[in-house]
RODO-2510 file (C-alpha; in nm, 4 decimals, decimal comma):
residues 387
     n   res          X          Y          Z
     1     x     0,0000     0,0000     0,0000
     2     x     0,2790     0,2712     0,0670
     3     x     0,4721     0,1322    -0,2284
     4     x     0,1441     0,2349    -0,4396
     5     x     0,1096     0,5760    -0,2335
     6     x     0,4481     0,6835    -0,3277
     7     x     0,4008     0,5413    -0,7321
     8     x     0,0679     0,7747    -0,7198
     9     x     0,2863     1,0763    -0,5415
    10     x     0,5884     1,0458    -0,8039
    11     x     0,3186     1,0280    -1,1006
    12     x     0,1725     1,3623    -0,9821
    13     x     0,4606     1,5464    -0,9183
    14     x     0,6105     1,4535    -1,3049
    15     x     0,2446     1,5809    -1,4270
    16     x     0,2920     1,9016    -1,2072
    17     x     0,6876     1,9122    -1,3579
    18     x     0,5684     1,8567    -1,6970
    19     x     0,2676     2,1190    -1,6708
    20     x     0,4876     2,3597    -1,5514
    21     x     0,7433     2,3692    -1,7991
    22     x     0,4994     2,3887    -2,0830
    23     x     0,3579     2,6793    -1,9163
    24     x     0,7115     2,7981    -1,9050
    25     x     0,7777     2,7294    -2,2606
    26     x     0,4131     2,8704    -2,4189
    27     x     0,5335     3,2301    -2,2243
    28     x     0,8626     3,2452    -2,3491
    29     x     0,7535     3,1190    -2,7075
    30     x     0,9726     2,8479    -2,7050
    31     x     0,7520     2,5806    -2,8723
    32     x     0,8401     2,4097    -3,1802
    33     x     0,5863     2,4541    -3,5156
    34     x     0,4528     2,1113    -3,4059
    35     x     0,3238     2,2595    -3,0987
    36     x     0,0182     2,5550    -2,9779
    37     x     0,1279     2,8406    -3,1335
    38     x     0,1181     3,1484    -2,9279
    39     x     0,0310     3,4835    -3,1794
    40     x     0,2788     3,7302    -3,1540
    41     x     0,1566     4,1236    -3,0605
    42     x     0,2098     4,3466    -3,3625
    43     x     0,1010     4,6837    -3,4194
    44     x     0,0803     4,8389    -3,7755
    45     x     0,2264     5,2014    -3,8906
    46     x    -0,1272     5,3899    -3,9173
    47     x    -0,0218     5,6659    -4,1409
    48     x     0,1723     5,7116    -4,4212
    49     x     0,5891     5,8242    -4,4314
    50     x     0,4919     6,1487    -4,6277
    51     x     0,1940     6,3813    -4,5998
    52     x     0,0232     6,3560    -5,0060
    53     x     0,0067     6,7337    -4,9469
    54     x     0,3704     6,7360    -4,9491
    55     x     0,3920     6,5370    -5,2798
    56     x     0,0797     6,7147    -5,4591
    57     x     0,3131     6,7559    -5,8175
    58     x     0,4058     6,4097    -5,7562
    59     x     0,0849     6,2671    -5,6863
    60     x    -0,0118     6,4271    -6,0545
    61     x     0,2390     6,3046    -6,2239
    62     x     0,1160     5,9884    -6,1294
    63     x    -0,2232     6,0381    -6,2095
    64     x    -0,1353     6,1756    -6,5393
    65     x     0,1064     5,8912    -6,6477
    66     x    -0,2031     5,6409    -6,5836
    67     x    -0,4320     5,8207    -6,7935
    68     x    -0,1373     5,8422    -7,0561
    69     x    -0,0604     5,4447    -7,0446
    70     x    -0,4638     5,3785    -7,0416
    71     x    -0,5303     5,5895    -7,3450
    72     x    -0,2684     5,3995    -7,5569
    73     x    -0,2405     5,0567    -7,4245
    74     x    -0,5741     4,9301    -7,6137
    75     x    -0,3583     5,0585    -7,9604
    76     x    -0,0288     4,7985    -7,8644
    77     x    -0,0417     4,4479    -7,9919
    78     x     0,1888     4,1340    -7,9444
    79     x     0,2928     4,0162    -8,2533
    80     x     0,3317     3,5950    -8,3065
    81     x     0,4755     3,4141    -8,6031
    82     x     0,5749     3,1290    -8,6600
    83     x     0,7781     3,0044    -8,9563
    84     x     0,7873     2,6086    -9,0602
    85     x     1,2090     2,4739    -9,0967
    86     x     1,2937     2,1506    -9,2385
    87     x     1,4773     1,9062    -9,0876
    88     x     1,8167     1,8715    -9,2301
    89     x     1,9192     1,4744    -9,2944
    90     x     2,1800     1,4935    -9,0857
    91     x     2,0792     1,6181    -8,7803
    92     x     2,0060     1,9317    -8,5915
    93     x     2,2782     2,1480    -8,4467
    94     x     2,1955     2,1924    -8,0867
    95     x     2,2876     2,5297    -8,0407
    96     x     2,0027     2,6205    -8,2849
    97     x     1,7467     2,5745    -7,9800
    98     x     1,8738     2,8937    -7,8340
    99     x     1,8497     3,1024    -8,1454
   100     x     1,4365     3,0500    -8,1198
   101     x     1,1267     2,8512    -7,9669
   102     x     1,1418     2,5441    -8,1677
   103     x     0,8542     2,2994    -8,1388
   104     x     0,8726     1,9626    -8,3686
   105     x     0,5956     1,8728    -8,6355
   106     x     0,5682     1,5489    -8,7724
   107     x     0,4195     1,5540    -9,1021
   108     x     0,3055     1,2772    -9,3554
   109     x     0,6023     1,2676    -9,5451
   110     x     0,8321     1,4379    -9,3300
   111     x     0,9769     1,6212    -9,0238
   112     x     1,0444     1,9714    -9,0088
   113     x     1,0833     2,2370    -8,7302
   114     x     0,7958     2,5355    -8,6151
   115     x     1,0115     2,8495    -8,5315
   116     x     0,8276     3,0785    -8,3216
   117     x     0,9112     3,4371    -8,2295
   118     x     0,7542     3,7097    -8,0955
   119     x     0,7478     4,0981    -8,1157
   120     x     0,5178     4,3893    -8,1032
   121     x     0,3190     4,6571    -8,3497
   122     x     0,0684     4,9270    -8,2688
   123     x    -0,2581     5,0042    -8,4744
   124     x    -0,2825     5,2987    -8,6800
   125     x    -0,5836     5,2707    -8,8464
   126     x    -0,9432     5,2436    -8,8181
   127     x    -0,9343     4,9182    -9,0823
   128     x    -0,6931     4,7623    -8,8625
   129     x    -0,3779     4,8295    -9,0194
   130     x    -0,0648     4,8101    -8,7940
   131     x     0,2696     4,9100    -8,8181
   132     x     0,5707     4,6830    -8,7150
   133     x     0,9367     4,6119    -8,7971
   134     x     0,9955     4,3884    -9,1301
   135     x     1,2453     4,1735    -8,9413
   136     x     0,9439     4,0744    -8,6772
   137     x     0,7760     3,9197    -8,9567
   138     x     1,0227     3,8541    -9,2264
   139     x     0,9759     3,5170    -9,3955
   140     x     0,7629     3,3881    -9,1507
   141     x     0,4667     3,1419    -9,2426
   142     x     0,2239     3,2376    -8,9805
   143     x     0,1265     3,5672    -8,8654
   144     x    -0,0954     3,6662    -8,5256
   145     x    -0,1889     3,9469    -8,3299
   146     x    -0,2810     3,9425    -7,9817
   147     x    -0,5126     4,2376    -7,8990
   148     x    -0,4974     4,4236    -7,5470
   149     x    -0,8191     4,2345    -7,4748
   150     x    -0,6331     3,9015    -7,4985
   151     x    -0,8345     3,8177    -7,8109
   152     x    -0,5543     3,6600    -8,1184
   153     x    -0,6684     3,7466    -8,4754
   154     x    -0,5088     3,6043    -8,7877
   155     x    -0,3096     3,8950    -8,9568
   156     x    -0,2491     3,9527    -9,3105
   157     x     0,1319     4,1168    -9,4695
   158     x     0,0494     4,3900    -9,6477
   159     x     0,3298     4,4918    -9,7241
   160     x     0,6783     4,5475    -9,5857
   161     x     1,0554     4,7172    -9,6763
   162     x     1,3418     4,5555    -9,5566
   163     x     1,5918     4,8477    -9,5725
   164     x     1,3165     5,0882    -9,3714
   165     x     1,2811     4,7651    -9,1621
   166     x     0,9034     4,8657    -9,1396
   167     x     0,6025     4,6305    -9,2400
   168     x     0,2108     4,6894    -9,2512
   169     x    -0,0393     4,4064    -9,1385
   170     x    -0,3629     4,4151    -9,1392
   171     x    -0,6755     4,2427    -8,9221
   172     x    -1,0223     4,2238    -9,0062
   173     x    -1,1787     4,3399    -8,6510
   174     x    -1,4068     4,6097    -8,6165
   175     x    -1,3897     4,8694    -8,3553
   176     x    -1,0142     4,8890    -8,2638
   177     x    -0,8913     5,2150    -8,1635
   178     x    -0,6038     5,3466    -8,3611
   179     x    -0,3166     5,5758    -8,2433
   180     x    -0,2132     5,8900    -8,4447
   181     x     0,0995     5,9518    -8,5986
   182     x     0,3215     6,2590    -8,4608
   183     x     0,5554     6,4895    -8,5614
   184     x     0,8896     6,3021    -8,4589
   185     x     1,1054     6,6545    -8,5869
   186     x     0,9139     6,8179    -8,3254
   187     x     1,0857     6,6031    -8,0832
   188     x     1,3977     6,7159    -7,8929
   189     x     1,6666     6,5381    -7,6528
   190     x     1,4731     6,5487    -7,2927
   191     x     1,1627     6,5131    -7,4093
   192     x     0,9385     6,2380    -7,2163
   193     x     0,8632     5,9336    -7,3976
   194     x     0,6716     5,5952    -7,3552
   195     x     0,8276     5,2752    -7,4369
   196     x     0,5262     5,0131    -7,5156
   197     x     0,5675     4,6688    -7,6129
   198     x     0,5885     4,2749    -7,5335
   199     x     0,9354     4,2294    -7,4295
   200     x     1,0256     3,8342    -7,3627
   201     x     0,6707     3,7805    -7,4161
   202     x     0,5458     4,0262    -7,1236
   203     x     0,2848     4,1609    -7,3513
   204     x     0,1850     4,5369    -7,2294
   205     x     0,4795     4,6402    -7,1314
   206     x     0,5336     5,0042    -7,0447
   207     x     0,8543     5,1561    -7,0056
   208     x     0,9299     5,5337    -6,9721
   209     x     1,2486     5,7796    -7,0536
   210     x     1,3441     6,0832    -7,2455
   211     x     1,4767     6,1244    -7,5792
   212     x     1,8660     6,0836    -7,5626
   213     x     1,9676     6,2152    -7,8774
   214     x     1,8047     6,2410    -8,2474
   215     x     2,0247     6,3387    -8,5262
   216     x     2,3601     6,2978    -8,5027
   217     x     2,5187     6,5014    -8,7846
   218     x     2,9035     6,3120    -8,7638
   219     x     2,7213     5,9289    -8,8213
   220     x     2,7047     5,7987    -9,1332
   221     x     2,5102     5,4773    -9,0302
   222     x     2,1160     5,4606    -9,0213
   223     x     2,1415     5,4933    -8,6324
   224     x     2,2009     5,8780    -8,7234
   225     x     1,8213     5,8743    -8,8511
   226     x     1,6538     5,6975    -8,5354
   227     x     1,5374     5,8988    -8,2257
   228     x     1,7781     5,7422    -7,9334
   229     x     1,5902     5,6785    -7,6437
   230     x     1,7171     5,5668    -7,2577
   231     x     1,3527     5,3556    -7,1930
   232     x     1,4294     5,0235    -7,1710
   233     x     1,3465     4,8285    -7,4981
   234     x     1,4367     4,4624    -7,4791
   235     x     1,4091     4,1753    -7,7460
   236     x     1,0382     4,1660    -7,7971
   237     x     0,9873     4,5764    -7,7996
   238     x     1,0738     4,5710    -8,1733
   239     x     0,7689     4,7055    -8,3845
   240     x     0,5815     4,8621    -8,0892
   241     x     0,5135     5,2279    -8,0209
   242     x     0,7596     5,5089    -7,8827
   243     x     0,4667     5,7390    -7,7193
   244     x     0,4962     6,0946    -7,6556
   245     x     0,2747     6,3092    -7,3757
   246     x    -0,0243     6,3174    -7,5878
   247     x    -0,0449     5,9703    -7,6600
   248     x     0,0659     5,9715    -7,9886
   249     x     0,3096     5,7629    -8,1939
   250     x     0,6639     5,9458    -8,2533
   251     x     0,8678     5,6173    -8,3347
   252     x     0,8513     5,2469    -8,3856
   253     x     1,1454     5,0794    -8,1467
   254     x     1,3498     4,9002    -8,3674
   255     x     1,6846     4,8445    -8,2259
   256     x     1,9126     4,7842    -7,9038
   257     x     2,3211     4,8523    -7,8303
   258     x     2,3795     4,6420    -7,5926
   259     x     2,6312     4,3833    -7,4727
   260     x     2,4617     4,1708    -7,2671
   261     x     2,1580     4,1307    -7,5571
   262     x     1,9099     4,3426    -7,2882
   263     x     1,8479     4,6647    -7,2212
   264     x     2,1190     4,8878    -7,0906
   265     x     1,9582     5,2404    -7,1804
   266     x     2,0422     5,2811    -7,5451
   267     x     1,7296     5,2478    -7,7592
   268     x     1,6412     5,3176    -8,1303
   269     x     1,3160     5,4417    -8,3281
   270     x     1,2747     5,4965    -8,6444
   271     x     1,0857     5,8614    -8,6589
   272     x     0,7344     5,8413    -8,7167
   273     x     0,7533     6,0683    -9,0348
   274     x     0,9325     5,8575    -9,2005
   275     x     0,6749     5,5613    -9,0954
   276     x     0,3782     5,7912    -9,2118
   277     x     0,5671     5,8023    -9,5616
   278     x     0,6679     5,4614    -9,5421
   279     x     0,2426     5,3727    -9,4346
   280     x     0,1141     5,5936    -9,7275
   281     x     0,3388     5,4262    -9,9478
   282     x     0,2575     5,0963    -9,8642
   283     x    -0,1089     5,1413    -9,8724
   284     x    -0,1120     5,3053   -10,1817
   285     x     0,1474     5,1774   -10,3661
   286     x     0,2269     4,8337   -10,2206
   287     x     0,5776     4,9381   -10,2161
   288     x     0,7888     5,2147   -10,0984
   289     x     0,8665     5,4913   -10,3411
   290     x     1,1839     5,6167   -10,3275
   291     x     1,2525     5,9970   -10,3852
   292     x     1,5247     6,1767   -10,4962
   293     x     1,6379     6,5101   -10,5496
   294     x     1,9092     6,4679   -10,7709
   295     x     2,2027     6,6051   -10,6889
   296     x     2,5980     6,5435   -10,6324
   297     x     2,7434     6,6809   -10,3160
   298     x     3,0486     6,7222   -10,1140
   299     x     3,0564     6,8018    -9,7765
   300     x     3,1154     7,2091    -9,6825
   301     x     3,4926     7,3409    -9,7340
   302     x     3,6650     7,5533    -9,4883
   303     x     3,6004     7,9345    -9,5706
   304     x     3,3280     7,8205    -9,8589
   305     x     3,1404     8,1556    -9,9254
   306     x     2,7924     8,0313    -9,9175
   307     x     2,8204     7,8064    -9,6055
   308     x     2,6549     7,9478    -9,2712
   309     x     2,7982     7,8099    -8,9607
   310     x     2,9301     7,5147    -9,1234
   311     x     2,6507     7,3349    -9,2162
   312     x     2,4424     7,2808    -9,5004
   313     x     2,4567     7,0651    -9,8065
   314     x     2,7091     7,1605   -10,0741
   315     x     2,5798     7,1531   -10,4462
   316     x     2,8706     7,0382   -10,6670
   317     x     2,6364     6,9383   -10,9612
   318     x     2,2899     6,8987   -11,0792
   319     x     2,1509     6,5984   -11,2900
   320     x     1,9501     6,7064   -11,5692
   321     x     1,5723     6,6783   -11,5807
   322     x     1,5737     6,6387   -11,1799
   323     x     1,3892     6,7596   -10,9367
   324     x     1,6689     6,9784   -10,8486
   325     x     1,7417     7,1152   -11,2143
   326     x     1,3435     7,2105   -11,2122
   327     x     1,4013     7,3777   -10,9301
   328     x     1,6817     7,5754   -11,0666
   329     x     1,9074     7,4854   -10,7891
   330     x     2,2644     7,5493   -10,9475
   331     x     2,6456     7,4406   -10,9000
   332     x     2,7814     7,6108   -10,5858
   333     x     2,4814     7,6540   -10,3669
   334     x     2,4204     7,5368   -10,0406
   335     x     2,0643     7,4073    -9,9240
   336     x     2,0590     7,5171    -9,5938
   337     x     1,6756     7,4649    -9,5475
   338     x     1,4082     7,2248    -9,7085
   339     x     1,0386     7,2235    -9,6641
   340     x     1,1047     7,4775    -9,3731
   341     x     1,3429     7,2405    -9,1568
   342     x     1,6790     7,3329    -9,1431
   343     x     1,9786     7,0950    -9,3060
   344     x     2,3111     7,0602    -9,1268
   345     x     2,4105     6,7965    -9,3561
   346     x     2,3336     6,5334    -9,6438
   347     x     2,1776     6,2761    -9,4065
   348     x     1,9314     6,4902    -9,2571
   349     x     1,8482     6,6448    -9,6250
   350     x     1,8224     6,2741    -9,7661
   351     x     1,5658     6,2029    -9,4687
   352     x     1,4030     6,5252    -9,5132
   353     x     1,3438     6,4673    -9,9168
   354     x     1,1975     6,0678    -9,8106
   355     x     0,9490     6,2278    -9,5814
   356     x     0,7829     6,4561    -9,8174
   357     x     0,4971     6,3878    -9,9833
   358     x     0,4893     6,2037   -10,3262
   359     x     0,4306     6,5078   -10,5977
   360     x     0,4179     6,7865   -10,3653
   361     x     0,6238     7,0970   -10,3876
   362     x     0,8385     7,2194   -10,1066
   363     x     1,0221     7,5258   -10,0448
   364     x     1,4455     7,4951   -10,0741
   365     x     1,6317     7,7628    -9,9288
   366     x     1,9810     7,7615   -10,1079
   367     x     2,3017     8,0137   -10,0330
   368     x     2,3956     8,1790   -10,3283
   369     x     2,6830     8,3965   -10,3918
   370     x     2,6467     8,4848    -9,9986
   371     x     2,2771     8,5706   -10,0282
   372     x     1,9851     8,3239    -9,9685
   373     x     1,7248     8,2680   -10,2184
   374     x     1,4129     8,0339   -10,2008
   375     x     1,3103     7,8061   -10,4901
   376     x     1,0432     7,5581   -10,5090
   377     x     1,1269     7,1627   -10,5343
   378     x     0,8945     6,8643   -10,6209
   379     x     1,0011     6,5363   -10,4878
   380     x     0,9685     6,2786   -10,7541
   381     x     0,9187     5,9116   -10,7411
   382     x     1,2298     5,7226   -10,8811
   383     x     1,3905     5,4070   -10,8091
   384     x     1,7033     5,5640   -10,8733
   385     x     1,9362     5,5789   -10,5462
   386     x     2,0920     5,9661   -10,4354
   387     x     2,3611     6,1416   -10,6210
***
């Protein structure tokens, strides 16, 4: 009997042990996950780092940039092609799996590859026409849209020019909201810009920046025609919209510097006056007509009497029955303004001549013999290339 008394007394004096030191451990929060959890006290910041009053231009800004990005986005599309390889005998090289999204078809006869890529446009008219980059859809077999609504549409090639790297499709969907064409020469370095697009396949992508440089005078490349822009474009952006403050189109981003393959804040457009010549052409034409002026130039000479600050394109001679000889523009002057824009050099005169309109007369404002004098200019289809 006392041996069960002191069993019973050592069994409750554990229990008390053991209840106490899970008290102990449930106060000191010293249980494992398997065990009663005991919440934590927490109390929440109930008002906001910086009074909105403080940050009214801010807060604006803001609000502004959504209404800007809302008011365009319905206009961007993702672009999808897909282009059909066959299957060389002996074997594919492995490395071509990186170059593109390969999927394998099997057909009755034979095996090929489905090559599929993606890239971005923007809708410019009220029939559904949008503008892209010709290397987005160059040589493809397949072409489809994906509208900001998620719906995909079948798209038809219109047309495209593989020097302008621009191309026109077109989708048969009523109701979709176009955006307007700027005035890219109205566009200066600082300027705020819009970046829109379906970079590595994040369709509606908006990225924002300024316009780094448009231009350049000393590049002979066909970087010295694009607006330069520090908003990030990545593989993808090509073919979709560079937006200005009013929500209209100013450039379609068409090319990237970069090292790494991704963005690292050095962007290209091509203007959107050349894409509104390159659009009317395309529509109207099926083709892009080529202007010229017709003449041979050097660049200006050191103490030239007609030159004004340096700049200016140098007439050494006229082809006959041009557009130029019409004109009356003679050996020796310098065109030093065309269509009202002034030229610094022979790039920004050849870009100025492809932008005007097909038959219409422009005003060129030579030096001549130290004096200027205006004469009028007609810019005349021709498949033959500058002189």
């Amino acid at each position: 009997m006392k041996n069960l008394l002191k069993f019973l007394l050592l069994v409750l004096v554990l229990s008390a042990g053991v209840s106490l030191l899970y008290d102990y451990q449930l106060r000191h929060g010293r249980l494992n996950s398997t065990d009663r959890y005991m919440p934590e006290k927490y109390t929440l910041a109930d008002s906001p780092a910086v009074d909105s009053k403080q940050i009214a231009s801010l807060a604006s800004l803001s609000n502004e940039r959504r209404k800007l990005v809302a008011g365009v986005i319905p206009s961007v599309v993702s672009v999808k092609t897909s282009k059909r390889i066959q299957r060389p005998q002996y074997g594919l090289n492995p490395f071509d799996f990186f170059r593109g999204n390969y999927r394998q078809f099997r057909g009755p006869a034979d095996e090929a590859l489905i090559q599929n890529s993606l890239g971005s446009g923007v809708i410019v008219t009220k029939e559904g026409h949008i503008m892209t980059n010709n290397h987005v859809v160059d040589q493809v077999d397949e072409i489809e849209v994906v509208l900001s609504d998620g719906r995909t549409r079948k798209a038809r090639l219109i047309g495209s020019d593989k020097e302008l790297d621009l191309a026109v499709l077109k989708v048969d969907e009523p109701g979709v909201k176009p955006l307007k064409l700027g005035d890219s020469d109205a566009m200066q370095a600082g300027d705020f810009v819009l970046a829109v697009g379906n970079p590595f396949g994040f369709d509606e992508t908006v990225t924002d920046g300024i316009i780094s440089s448009k231009g350049r005078p000393n590049r002979v490349d066909g970087f010295s025609d694009y607006l330069q822009t520090n908003a990030a474009i990545n593989p993808g952006n090509s073919g979709g919209p560079l937006i200005n403050l009013r929500g209209e189109v100013i450039g379609i981003n068409t090319a990237i510097i970069s090292g790494s393959g991704g963005s690292q804040g050095i962007g290209f457009a091509i203007p959107s006056n050349t894409v509104a010549m390159a659009l009317e052409s395309l529509l109207t034409k099926g083709r892009i007509i080529r202007g010229y002026l017709g003449i041979e130039t050097t660049g200006i000479q050191p103490g030239q009497i007609n030159t004004r600050d340096g700049s200016g394109v140098s007439v050494v001679a006229v082809v006959p029955n041009s557009p130029a000889a019409d004109a009356q523009i003679q050996r020796g002057d310098v065109i030093q303004k065309f269509n009202g824009h002034d030229v610094r050099n022979f790039t920004e005169l050849r870009r100025l001549v492809s932008q005007t309109e097909l038959d219409k007369k422009v005003d060129v404002q030579v030096a001549r013999n130290g004096k200027p004098v205006t004469l009028s200019a007609k810019r005349a289809p021709s498949f033959v290339s500058w002189r």
